[in-house]
C-alpha positions in Angstrom: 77.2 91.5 106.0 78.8 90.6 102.9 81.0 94.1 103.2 82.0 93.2 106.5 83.5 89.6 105.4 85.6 91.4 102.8 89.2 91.2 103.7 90.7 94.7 104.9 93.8 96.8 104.7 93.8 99.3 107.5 97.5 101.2 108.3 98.6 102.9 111.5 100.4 105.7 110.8 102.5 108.2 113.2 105.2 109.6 115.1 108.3 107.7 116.2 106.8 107.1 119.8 103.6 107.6 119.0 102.2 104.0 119.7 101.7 102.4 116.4 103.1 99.1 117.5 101.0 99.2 120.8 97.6 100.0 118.8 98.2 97.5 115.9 98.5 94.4 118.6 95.3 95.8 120.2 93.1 96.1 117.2 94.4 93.0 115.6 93.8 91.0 118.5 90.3 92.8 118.7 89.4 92.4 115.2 91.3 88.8 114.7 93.0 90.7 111.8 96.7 89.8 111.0 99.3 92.3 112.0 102.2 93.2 110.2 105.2 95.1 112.1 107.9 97.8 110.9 110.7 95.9 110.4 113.2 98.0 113.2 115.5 95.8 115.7 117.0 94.2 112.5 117.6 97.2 110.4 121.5 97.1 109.4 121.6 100.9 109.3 119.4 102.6 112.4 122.3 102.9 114.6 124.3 104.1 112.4 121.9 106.8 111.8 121.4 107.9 114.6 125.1 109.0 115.3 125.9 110.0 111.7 122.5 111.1 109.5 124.2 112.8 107.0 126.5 109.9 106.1 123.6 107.6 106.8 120.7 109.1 105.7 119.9 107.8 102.1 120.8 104.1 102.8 118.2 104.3 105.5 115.7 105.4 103.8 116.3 103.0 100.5 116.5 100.3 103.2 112.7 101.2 104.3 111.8 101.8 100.8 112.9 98.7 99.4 111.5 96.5 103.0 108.3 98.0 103.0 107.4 97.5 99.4 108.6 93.8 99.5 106.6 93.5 103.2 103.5 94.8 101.4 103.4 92.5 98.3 103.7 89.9 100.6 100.6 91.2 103.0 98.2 92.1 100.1 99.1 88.8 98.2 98.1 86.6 100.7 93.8 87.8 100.5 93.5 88.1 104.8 92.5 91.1 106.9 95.7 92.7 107.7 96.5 95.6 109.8 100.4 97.6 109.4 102.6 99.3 112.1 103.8 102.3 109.4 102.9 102.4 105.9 105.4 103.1 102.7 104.0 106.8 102.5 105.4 107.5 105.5 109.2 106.8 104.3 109.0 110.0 101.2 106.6 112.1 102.6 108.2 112.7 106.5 111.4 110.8 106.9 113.2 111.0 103.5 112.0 114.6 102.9 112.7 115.9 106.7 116.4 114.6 106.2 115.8 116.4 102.3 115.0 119.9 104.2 117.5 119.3 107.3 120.6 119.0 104.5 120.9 115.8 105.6 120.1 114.3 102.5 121.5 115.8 99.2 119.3 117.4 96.0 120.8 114.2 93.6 119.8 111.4 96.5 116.5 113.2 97.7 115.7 113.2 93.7 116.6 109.6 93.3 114.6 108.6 96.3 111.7 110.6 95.3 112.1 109.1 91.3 112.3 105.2 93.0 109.1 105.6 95.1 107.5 107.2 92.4 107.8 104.1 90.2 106.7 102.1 93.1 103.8 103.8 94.0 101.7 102.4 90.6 101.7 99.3 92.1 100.8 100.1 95.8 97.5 99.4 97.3 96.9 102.0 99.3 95.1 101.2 103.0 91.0 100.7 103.3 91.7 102.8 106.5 94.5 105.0 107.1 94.7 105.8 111.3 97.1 108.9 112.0 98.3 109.1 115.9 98.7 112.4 116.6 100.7 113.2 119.8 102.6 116.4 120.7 106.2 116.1 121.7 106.0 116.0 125.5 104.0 112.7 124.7 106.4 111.6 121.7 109.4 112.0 124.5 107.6 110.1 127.5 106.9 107.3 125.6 110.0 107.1 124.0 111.8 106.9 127.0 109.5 104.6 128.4 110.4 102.1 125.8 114.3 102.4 126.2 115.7 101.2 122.8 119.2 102.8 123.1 119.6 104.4 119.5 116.6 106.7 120.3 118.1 108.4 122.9 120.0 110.9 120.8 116.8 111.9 119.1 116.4 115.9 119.7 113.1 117.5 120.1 113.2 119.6 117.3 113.7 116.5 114.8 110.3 115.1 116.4 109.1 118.5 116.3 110.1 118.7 112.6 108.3 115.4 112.0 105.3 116.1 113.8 105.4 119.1 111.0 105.5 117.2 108.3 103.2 114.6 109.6 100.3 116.9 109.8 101.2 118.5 106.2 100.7 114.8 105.3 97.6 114.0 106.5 95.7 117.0 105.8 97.0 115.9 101.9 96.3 112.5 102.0 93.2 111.6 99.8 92.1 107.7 100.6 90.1 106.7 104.0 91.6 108.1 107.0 90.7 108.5 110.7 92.8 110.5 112.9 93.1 110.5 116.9 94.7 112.7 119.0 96.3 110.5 121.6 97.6 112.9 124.4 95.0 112.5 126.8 94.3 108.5 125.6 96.3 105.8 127.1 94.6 103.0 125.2 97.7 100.5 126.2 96.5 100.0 129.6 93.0 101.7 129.6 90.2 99.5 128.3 87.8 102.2 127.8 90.1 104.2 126.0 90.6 101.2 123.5 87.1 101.2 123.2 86.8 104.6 121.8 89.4 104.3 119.2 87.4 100.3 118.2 84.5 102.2 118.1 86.0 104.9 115.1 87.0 101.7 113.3 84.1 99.8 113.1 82.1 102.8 112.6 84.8 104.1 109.6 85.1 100.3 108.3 81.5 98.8 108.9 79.3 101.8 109.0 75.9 102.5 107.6 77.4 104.8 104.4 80.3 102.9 103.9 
């Protein structure tokens, strides 16, 4: 029991439309853990992105870099159970270096980027749990729509399928804790049993018998 009182760090990771924000409410309102959200509606540059990446592009991404890393001192300094819509890996391994690959991001910025994060990373704490939604496209674009936010409808399918690439190049790298559900035939957001399933995997990853 003493394992299970110890605070934890668990991360959702995934595709833009993938239901991060939906699953972190569920499980921390399961789990009474706090939740922490990607900081999106207020992000001076998103817009902007969205019609001109190339002029955009690097801004953006030192905007996440520098948000997230100031959002997760904060979490991890304050001792709770904490759960996160998006985690910092997220920004250099799939968004900075798609927009790297795409031209979108010059060799010189892409090598700044890379140099920053690399300097941050010695003083990240990475997740006790990593959970990776993975969702094809067809599902990416439904659920995108169905949430409506104006700047995202100019995202093309072969930048989510270009993500969903580098996503899964990701995660089959990534060495800490990590569960990963395939969420195309899950609607956890209005099923209970569905939720269920994926609170089951947690508890079993987080309070198992070999953990």
């Amino acid at each position: 029991m003493q394992e299970e009182n110890k605070s934890k760090y668990i991360a959702v990771a995934g595709n833009i439309g993938a239901g991060k924000s939906s699953l972190t409410g569920l499980l921390s309102k399961h789990f009474k853990w706090e939740a922490f959200y990607e900081s999106v509606d207020d992000n001076p540059y998103l817009a902007d992105f969205y019609e001109d990446m190339l002029r955009w592009s690097f801004n953006l991404q030192i905007y996440f870099l520098s948000s997230r890393f100031r959002h997760q001192k904060e979490m991890l300094g304050q001792q709770i159970s904490l759960i996160q819509d998006r985690t910092i890996y997220e920004d250099v391994e799939i968004f900075a270096k798609n927009l790297h690959e795409m031209n979108l991001m010059s060799d010189r910025d892409f090598a700044n980027y890379e140099a920053l994060f690399h300097e941050m990373s010695h003083y990240l704490r990475p997740p006790d749990l990593l959970i990776y939604l993975r969702a094809q496209v067809p599902t990416l674009v439904r659920q995108i729509q169905q949430r409506g936010r104006d700047y995202e409808n100019t995202i093309r399918i072969d930048y989510l399928e270009r993500l969903n690439r580098l996503y899964e190049d990701w995660i089959d790298r990534y060495p800490h804790e990590k569960l990963i559900i395939d969420t195309d035939d899950l609607d956890f957001v209005n099923d209970p049993e569905d939720l269920g399933k994926i609170i089951g995997l947690v508890e079993q990853r987080l309070y198992g018998l070999f953990n």
